[in-house]
Chimera marker file (.cmm) of the C-alpha trace (Angstrom):
<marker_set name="trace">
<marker id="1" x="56.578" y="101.430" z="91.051" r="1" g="1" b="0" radius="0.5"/>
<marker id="2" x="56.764" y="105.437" z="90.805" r="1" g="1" b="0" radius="0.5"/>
<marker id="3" x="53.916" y="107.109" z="92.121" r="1" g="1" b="0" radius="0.5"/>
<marker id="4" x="52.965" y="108.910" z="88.790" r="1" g="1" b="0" radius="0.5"/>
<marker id="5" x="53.008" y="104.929" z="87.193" r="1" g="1" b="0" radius="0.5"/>
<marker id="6" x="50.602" y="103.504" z="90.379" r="1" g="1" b="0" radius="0.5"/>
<marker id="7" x="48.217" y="106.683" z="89.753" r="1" g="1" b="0" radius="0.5"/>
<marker id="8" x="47.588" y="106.236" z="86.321" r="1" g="1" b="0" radius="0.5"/>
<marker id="9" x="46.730" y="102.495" z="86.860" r="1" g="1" b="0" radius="0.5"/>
<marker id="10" x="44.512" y="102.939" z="89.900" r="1" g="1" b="0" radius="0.5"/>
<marker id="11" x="42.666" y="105.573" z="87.825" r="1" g="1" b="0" radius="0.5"/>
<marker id="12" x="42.038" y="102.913" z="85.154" r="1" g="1" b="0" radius="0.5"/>
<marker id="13" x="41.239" y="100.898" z="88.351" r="1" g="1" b="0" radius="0.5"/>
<marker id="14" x="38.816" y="103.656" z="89.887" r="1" g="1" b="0" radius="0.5"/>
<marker id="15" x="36.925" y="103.837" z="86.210" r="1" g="1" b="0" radius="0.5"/>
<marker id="16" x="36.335" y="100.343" z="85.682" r="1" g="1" b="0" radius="0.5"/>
<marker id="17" x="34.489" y="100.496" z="89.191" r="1" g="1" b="0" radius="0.5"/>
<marker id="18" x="32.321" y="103.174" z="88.210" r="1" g="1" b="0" radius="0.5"/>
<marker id="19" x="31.621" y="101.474" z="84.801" r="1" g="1" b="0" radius="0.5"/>
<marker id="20" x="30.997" y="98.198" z="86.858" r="1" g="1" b="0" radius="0.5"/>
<marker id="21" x="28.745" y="100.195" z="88.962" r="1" g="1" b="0" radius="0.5"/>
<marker id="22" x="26.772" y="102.568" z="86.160" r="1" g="1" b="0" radius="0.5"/>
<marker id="23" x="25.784" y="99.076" z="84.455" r="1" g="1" b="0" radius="0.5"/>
<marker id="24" x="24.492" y="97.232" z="87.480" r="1" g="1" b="0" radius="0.5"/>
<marker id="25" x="27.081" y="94.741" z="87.726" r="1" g="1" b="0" radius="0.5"/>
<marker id="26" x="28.355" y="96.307" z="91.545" r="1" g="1" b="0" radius="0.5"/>
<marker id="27" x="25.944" y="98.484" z="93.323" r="1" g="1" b="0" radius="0.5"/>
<marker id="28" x="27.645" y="100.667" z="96.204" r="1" g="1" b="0" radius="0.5"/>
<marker id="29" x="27.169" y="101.775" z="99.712" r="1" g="1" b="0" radius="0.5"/>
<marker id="30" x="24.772" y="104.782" z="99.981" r="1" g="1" b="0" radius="0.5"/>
<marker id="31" x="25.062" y="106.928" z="103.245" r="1" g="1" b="0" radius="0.5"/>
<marker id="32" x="22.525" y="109.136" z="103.223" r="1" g="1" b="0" radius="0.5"/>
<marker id="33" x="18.714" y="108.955" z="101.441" r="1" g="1" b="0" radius="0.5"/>
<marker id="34" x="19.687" y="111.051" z="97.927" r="1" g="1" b="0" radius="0.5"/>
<marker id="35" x="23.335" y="110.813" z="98.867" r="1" g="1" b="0" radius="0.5"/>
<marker id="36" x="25.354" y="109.579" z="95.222" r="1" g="1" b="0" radius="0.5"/>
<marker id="37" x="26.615" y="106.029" z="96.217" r="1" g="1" b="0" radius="0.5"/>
<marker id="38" x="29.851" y="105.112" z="96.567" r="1" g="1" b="0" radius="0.5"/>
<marker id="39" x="31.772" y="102.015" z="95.381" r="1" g="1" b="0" radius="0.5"/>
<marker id="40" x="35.114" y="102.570" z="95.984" r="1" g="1" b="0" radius="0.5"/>
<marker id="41" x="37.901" y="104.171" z="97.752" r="1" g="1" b="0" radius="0.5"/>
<marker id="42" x="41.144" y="104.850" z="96.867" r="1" g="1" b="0" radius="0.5"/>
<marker id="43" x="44.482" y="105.900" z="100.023" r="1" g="1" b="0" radius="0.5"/>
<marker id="44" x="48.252" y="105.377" z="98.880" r="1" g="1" b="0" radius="0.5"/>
<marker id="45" x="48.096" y="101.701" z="98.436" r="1" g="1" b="0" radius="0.5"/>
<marker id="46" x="44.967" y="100.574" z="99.901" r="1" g="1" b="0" radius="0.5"/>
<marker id="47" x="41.635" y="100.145" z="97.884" r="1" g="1" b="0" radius="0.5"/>
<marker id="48" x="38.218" y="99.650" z="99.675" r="1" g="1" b="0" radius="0.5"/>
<marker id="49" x="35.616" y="98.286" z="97.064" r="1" g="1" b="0" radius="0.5"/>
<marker id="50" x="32.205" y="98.394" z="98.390" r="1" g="1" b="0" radius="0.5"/>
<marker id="51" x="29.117" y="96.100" z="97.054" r="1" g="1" b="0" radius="0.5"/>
<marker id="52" x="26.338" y="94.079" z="97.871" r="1" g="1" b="0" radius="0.5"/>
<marker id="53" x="26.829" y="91.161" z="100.153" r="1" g="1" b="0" radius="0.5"/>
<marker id="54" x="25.684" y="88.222" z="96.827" r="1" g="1" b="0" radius="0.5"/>
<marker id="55" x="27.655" y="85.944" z="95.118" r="1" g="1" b="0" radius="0.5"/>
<marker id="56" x="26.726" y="87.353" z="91.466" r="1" g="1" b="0" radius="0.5"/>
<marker id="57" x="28.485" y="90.904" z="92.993" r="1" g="1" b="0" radius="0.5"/>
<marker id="58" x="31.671" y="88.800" z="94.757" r="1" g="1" b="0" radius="0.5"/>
<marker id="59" x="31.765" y="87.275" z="91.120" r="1" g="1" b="0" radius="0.5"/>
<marker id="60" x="31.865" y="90.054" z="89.386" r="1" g="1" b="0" radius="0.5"/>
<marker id="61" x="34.415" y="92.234" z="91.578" r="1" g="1" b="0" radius="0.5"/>
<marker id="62" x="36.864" y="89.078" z="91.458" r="1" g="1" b="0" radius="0.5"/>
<marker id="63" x="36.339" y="88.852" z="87.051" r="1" g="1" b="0" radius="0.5"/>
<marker id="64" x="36.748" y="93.489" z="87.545" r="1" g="1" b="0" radius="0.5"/>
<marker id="65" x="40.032" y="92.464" z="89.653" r="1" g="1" b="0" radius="0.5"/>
<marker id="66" x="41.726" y="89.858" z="87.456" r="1" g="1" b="0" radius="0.5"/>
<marker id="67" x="41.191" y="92.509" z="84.140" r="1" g="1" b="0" radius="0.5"/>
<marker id="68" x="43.120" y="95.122" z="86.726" r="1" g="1" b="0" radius="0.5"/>
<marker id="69" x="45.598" y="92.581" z="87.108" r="1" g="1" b="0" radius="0.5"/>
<marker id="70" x="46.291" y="91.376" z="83.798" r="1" g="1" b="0" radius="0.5"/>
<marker id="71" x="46.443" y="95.136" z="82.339" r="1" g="1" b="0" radius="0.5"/>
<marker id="72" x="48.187" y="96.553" z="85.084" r="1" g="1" b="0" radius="0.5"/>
<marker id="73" x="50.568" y="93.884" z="86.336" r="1" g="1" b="0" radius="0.5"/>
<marker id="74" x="49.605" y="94.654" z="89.687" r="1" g="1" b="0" radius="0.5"/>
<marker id="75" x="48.731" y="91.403" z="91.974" r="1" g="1" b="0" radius="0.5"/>
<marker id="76" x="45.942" y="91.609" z="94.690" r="1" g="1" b="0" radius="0.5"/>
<marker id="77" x="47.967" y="90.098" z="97.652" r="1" g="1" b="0" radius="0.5"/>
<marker id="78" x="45.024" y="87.862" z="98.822" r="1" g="1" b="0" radius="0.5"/>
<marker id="79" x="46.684" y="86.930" z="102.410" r="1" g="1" b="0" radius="0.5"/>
<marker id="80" x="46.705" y="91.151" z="103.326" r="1" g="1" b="0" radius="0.5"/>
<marker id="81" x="43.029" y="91.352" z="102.058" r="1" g="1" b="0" radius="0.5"/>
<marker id="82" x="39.834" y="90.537" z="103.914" r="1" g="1" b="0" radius="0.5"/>
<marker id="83" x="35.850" y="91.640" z="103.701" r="1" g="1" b="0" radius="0.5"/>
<marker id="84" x="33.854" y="93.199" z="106.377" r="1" g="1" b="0" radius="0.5"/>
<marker id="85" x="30.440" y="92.528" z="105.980" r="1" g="1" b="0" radius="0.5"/>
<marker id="86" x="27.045" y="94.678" z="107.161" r="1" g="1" b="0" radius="0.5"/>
<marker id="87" x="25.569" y="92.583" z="110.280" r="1" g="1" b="0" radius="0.5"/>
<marker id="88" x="22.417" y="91.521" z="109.012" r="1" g="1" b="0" radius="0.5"/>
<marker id="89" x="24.397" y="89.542" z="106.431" r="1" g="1" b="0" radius="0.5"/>
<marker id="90" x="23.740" y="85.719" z="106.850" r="1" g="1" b="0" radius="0.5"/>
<marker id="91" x="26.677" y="83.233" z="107.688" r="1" g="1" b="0" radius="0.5"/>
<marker id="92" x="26.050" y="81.288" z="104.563" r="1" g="1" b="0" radius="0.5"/>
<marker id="93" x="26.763" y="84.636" z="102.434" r="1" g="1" b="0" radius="0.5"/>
<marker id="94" x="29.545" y="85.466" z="104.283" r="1" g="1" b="0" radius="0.5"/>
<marker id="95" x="31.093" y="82.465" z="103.553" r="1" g="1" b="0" radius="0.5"/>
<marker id="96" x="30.412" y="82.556" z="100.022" r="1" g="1" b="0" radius="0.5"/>
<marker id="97" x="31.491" y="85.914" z="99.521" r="1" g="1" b="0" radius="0.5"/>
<marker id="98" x="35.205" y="84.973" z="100.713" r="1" g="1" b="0" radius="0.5"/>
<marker id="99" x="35.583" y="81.790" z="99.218" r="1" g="1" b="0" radius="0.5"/>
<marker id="100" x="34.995" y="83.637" z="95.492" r="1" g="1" b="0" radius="0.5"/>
<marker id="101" x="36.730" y="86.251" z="96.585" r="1" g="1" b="0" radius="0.5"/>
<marker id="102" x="39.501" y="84.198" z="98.270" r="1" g="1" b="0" radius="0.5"/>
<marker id="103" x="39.814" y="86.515" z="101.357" r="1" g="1" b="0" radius="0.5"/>
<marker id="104" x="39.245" y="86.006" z="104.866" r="1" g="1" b="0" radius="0.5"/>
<marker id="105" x="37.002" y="88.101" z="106.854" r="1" g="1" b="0" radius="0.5"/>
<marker id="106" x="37.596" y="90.604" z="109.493" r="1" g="1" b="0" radius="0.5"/>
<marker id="107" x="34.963" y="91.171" z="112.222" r="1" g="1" b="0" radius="0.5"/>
<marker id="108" x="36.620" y="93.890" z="113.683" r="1" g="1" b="0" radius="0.5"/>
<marker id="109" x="37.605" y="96.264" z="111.059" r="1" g="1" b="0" radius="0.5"/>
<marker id="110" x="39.628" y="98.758" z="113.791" r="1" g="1" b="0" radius="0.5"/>
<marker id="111" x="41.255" y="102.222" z="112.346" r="1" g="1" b="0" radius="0.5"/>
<marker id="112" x="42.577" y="103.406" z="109.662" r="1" g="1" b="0" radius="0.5"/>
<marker id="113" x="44.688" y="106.719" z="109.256" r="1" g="1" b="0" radius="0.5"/>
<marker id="114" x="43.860" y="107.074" z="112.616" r="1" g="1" b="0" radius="0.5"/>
<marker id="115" x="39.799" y="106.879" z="112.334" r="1" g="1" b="0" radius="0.5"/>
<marker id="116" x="37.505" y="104.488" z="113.001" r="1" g="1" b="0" radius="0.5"/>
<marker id="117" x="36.493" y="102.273" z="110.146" r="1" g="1" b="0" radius="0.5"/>
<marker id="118" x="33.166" y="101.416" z="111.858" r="1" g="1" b="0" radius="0.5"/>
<marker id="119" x="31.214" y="103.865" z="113.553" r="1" g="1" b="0" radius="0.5"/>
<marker id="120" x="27.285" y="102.801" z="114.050" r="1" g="1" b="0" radius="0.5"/>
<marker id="121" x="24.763" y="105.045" z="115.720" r="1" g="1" b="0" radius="0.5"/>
<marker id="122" x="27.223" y="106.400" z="117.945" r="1" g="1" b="0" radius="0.5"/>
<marker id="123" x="29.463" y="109.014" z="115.989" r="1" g="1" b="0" radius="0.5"/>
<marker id="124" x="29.958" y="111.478" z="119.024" r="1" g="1" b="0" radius="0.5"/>
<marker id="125" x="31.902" y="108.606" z="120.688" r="1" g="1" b="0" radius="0.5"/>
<marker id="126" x="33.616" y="107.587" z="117.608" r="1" g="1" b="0" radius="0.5"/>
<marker id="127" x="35.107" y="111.109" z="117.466" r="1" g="1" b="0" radius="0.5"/>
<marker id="128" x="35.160" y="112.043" z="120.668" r="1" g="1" b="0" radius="0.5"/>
<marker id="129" x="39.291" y="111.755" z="121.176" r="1" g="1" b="0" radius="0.5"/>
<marker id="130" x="39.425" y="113.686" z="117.640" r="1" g="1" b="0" radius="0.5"/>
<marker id="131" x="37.704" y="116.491" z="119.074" r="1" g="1" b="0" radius="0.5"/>
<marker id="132" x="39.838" y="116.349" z="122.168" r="1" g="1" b="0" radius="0.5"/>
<marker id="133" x="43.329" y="116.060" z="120.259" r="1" g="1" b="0" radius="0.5"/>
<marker id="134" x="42.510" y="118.881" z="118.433" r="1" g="1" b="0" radius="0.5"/>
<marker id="135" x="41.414" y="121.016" z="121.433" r="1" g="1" b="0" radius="0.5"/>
<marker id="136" x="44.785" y="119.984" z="123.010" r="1" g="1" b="0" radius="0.5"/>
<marker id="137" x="46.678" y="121.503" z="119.802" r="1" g="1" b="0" radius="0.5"/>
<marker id="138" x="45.207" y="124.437" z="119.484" r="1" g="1" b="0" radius="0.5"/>
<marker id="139" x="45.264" y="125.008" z="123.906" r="1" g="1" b="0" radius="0.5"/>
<marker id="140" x="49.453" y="124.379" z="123.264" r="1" g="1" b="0" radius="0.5"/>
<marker id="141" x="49.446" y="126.682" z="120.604" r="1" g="1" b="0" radius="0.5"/>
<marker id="142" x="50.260" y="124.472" z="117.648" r="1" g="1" b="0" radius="0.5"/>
<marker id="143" x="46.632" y="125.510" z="116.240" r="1" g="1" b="0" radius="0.5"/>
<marker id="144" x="48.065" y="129.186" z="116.341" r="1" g="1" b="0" radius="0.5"/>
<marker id="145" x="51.106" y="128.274" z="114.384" r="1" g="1" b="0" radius="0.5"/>
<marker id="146" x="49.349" y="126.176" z="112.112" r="1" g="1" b="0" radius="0.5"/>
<marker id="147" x="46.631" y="129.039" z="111.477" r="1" g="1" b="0" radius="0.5"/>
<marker id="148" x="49.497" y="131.791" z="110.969" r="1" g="1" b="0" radius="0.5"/>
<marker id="149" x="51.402" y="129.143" z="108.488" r="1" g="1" b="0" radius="0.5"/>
<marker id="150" x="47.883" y="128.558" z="106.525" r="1" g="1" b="0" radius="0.5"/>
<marker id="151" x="46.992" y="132.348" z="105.735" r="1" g="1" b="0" radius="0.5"/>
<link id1="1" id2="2" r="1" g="1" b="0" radius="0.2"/>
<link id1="2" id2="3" r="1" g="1" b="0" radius="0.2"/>
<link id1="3" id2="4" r="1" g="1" b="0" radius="0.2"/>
<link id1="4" id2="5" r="1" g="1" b="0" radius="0.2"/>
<link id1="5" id2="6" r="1" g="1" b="0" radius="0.2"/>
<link id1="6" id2="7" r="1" g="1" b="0" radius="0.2"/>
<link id1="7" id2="8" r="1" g="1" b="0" radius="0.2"/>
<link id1="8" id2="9" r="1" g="1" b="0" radius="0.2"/>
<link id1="9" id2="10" r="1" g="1" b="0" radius="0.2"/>
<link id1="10" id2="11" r="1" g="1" b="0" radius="0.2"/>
<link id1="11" id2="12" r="1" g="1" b="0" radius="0.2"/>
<link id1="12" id2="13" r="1" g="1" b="0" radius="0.2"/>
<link id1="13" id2="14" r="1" g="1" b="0" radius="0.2"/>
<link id1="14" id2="15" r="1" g="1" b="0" radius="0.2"/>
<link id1="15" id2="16" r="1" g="1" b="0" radius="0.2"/>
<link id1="16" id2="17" r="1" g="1" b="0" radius="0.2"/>
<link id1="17" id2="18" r="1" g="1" b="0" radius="0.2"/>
<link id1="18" id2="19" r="1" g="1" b="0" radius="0.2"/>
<link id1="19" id2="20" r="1" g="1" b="0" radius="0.2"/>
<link id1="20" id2="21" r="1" g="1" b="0" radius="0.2"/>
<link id1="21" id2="22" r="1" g="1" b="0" radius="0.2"/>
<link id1="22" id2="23" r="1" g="1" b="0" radius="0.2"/>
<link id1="23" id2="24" r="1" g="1" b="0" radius="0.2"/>
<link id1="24" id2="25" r="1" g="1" b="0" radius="0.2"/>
<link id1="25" id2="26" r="1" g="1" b="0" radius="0.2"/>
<link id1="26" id2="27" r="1" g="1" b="0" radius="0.2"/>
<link id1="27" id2="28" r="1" g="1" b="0" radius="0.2"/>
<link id1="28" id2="29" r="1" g="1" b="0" radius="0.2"/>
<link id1="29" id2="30" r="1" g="1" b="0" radius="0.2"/>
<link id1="30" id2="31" r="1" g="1" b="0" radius="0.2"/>
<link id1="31" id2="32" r="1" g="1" b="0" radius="0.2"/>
<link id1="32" id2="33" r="1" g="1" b="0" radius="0.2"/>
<link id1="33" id2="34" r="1" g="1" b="0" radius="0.2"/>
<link id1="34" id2="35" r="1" g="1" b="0" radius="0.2"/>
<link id1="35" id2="36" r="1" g="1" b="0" radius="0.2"/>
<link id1="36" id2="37" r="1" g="1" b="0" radius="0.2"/>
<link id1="37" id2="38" r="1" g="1" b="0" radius="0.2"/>
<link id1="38" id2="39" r="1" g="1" b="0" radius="0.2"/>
<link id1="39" id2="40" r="1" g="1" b="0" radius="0.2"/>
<link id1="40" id2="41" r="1" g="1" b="0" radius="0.2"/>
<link id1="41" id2="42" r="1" g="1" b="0" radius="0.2"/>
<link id1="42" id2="43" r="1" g="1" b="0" radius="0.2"/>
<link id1="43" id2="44" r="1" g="1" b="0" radius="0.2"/>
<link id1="44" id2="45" r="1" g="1" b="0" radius="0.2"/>
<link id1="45" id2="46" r="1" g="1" b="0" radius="0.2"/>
<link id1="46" id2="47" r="1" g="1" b="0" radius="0.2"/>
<link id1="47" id2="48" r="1" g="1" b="0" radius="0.2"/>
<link id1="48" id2="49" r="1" g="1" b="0" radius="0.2"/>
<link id1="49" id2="50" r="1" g="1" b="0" radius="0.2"/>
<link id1="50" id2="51" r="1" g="1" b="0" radius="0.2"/>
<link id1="51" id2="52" r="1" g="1" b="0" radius="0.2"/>
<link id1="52" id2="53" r="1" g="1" b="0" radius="0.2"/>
<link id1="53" id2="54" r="1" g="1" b="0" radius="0.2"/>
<link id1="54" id2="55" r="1" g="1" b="0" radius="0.2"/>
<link id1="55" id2="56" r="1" g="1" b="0" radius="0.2"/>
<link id1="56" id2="57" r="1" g="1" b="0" radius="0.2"/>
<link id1="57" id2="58" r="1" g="1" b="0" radius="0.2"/>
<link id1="58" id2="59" r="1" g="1" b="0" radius="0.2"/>
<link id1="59" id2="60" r="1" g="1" b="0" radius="0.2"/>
<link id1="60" id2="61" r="1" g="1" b="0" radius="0.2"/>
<link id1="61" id2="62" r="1" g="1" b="0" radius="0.2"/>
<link id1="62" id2="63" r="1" g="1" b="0" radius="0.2"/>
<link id1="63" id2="64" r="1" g="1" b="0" radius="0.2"/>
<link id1="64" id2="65" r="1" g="1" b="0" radius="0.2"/>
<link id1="65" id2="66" r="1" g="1" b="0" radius="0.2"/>
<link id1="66" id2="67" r="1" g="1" b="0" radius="0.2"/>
<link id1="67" id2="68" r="1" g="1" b="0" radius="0.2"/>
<link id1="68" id2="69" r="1" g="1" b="0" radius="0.2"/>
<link id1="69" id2="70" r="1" g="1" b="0" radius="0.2"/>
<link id1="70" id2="71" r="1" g="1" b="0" radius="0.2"/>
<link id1="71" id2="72" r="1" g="1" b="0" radius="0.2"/>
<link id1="72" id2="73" r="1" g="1" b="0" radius="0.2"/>
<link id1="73" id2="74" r="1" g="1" b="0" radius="0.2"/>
<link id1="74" id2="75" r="1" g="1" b="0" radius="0.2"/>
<link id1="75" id2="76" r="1" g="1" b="0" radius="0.2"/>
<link id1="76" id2="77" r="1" g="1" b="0" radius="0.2"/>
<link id1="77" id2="78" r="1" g="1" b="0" radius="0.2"/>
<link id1="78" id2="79" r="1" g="1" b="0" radius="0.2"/>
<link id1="79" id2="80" r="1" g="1" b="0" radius="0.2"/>
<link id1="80" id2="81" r="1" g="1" b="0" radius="0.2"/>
<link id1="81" id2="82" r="1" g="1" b="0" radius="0.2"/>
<link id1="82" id2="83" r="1" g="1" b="0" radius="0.2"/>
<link id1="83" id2="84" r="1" g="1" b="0" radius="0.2"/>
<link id1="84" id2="85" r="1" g="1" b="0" radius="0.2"/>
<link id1="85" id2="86" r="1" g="1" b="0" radius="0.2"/>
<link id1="86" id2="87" r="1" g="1" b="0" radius="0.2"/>
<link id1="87" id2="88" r="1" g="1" b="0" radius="0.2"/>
<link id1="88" id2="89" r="1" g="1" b="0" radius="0.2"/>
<link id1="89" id2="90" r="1" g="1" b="0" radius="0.2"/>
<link id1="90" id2="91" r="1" g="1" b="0" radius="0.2"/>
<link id1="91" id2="92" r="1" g="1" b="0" radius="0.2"/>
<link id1="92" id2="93" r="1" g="1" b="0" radius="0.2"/>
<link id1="93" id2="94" r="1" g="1" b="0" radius="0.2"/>
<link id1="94" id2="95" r="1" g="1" b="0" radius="0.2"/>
<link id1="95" id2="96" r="1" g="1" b="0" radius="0.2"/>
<link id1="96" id2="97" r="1" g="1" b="0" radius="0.2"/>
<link id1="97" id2="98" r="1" g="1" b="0" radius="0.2"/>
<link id1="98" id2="99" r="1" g="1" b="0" radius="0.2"/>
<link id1="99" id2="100" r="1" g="1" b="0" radius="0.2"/>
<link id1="100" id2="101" r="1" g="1" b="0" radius="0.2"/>
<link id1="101" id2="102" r="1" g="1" b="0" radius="0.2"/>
<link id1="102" id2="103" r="1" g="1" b="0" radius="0.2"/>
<link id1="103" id2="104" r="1" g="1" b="0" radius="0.2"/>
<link id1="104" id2="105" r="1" g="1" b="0" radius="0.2"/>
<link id1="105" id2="106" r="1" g="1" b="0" radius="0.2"/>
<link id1="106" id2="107" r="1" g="1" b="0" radius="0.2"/>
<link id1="107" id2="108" r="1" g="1" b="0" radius="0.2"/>
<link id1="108" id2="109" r="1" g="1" b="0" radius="0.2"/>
<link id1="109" id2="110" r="1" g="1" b="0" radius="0.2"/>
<link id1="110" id2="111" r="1" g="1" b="0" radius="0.2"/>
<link id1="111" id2="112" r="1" g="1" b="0" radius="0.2"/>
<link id1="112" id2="113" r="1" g="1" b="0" radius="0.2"/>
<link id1="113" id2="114" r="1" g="1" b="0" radius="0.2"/>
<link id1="114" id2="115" r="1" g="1" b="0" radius="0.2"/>
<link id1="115" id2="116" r="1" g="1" b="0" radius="0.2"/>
<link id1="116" id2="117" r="1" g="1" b="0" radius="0.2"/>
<link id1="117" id2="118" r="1" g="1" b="0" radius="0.2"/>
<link id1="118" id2="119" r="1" g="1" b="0" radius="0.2"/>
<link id1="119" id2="120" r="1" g="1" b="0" radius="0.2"/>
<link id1="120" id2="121" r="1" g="1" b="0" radius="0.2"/>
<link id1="121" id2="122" r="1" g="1" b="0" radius="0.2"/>
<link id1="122" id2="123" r="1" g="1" b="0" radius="0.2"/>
<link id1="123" id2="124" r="1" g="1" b="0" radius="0.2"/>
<link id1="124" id2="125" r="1" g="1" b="0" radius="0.2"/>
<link id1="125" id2="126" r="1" g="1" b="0" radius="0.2"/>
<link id1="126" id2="127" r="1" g="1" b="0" radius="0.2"/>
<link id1="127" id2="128" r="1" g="1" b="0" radius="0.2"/>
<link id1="128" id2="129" r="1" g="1" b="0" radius="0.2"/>
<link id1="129" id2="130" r="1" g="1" b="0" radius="0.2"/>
<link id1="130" id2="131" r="1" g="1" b="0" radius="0.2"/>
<link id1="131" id2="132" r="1" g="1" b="0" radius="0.2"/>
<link id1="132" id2="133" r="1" g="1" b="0" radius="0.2"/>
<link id1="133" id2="134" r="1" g="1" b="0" radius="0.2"/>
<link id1="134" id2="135" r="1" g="1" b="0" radius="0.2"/>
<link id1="135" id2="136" r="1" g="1" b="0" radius="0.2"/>
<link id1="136" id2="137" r="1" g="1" b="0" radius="0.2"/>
<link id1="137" id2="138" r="1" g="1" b="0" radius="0.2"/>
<link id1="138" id2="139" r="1" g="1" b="0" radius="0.2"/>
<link id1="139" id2="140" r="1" g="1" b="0" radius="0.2"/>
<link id1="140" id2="141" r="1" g="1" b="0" radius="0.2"/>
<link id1="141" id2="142" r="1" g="1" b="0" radius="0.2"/>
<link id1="142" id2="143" r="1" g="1" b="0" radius="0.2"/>
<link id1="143" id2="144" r="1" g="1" b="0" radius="0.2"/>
<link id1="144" id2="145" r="1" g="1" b="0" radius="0.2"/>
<link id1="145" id2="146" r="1" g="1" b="0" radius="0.2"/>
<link id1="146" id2="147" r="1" g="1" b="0" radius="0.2"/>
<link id1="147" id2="148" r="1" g="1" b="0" radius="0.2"/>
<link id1="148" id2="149" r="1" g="1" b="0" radius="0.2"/>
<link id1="149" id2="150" r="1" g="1" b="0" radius="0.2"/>
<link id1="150" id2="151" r="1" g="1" b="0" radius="0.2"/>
</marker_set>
């Protein structure tokens, strides 16, 4: 599919979420206390949909997913998707939630792009090898070039 083509269909995509999400059918992952919440995330050809651990939302995402199919032609490829749940979610939920979704679950979410998808409490661990491959760059001078290049 041409990359003008998939970005016109994942915006269609990206507004049903928020519509799902401004009527109280999804309700997404806040960060910070007065922080806007977010419900979805969009890279290249991945899409991270974020909602409350319940059945009623898992329903609901799965009926928002088969509309995206049917109008886009696009096919969620159910063996390369999985859920990560928060850890105070219960077994029994967790078991619900991928059996309407139809998706395993992953306990270990790893990286992505290079980051961390899971941090926790302790963020200056997490990034710690950012910070250092950066300071590495700049000590071997690509930071220089890169600097020069950008102004």
């Amino acid at each position: 599919m041409s990359p003008s083509l998939y970005i016109l269909c994942v915006e269609g995509l990206s507004v049903m979420l928020r519509r799902y999400e401004e009527v109280g059918l999804i309700h997404g992952c806040v960060i910070a206390r007065g922080a806007p919440s977010i419900s979805h995330l969009l890279f290249a050809n991945d899409c991270y949909i974020f909602f409350k651990a319940t059945e009623a939302e898992a329903t609901n995402v799965k009926n928002l997913l088969g509309i995206y199919e049917r109008v886009s032609g696009q096919a969620i490829n159910h063996r390369k998707s999985n859920v990560c749940f928060s850890q105070n979610t219960t077994t029994m939920v967790r078991r619900n939630v991928c059996t309407v979704l139809h998706v395993g679950e992953v306990l270990t979410p790893g990286n992505y792009l290079g980051l961390p998808m899971q941090i926790g409490r302790k963020k200056n661990e997490a990034f710690t090898f950012l910070i250092d491959r950066i300071s590495q760059n700049f000590r071997a001078g690509e930071g220089k070039r890169y600097l020069r290049e950008g102004s």
